[in-house]
C-alpha positions in Angstrom: 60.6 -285.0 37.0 62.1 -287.5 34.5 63.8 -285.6 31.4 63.3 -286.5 27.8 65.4 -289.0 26.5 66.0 -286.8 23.0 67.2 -284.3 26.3 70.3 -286.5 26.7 71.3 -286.2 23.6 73.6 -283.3 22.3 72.3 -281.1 19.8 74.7 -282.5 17.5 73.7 -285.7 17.5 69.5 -285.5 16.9 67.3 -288.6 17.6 66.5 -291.2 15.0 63.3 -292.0 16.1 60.2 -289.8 17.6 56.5 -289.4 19.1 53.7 -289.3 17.0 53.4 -285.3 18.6 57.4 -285.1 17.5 56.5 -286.4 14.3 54.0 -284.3 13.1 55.6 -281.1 14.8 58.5 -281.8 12.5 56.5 -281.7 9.4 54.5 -278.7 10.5 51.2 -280.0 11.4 48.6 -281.1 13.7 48.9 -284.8 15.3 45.3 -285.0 14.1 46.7 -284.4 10.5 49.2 -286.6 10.7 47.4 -289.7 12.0 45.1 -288.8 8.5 48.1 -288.6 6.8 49.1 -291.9 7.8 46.1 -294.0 7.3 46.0 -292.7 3.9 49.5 -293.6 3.2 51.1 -290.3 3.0 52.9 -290.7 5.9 55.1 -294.0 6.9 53.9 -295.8 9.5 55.0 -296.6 13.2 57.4 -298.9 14.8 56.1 -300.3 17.7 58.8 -300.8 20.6 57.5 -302.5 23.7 54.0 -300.6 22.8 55.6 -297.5 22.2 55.0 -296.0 18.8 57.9 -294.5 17.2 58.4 -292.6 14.3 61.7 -293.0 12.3 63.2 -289.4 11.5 64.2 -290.2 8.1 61.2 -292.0 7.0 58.6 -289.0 7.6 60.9 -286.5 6.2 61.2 -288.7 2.9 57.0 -288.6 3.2 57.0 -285.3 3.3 59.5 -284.3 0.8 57.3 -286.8 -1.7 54.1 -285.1 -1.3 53.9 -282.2 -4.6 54.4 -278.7 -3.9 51.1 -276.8 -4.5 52.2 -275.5 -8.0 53.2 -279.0 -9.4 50.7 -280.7 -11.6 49.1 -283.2 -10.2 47.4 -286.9 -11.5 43.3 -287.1 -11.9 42.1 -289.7 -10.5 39.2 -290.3 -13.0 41.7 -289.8 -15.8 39.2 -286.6 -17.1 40.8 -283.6 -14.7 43.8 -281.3 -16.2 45.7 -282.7 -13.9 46.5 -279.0 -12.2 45.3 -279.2 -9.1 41.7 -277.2 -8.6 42.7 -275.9 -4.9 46.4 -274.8 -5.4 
């Protein structure tokens, strides 16, 4: 059975880029969650090498650390809300 290639690597040294499963682990969700995320823009996009997608480490934890925590107000999209958001 092949290993990993992120198996090679020490734990010091942690890969740049990941699966889509990897990916979405890393920011706590569901794969299902975090192809939404994507096509809405919330999440970066793939690279594609040789028809392998691959997720750059970096880029999905900058995502995530731009998406608002719960508590922080939040804009209304018909300009009418509070702008606290309803579900928080």
């Amino acid at each position: 059975m092949a290993r990993r290639p992120s198996a090679i690597l020490p734990d010091s040294l942690p890969p740049v880029g990941i699966s889509r499963e990897q990916a979405a682990a890393y920011v706590g969700i569901s794969a299902t969650l975090f192809d939404q995320l994507v096509a809405e823009g919330k999440m970066p996009d793939a690279r594609m090498l040789r028809g392998r997608l691959v997720w750059d480490v970096m880029e999905v934890a900058a995502a995530f650390r731009a998406i608002p925590h719960r508590s922080e107000r939040i804009d209304s999209l018909d300009g009418q809300g509070t702008g606290v958001n309803p579900w928080g």
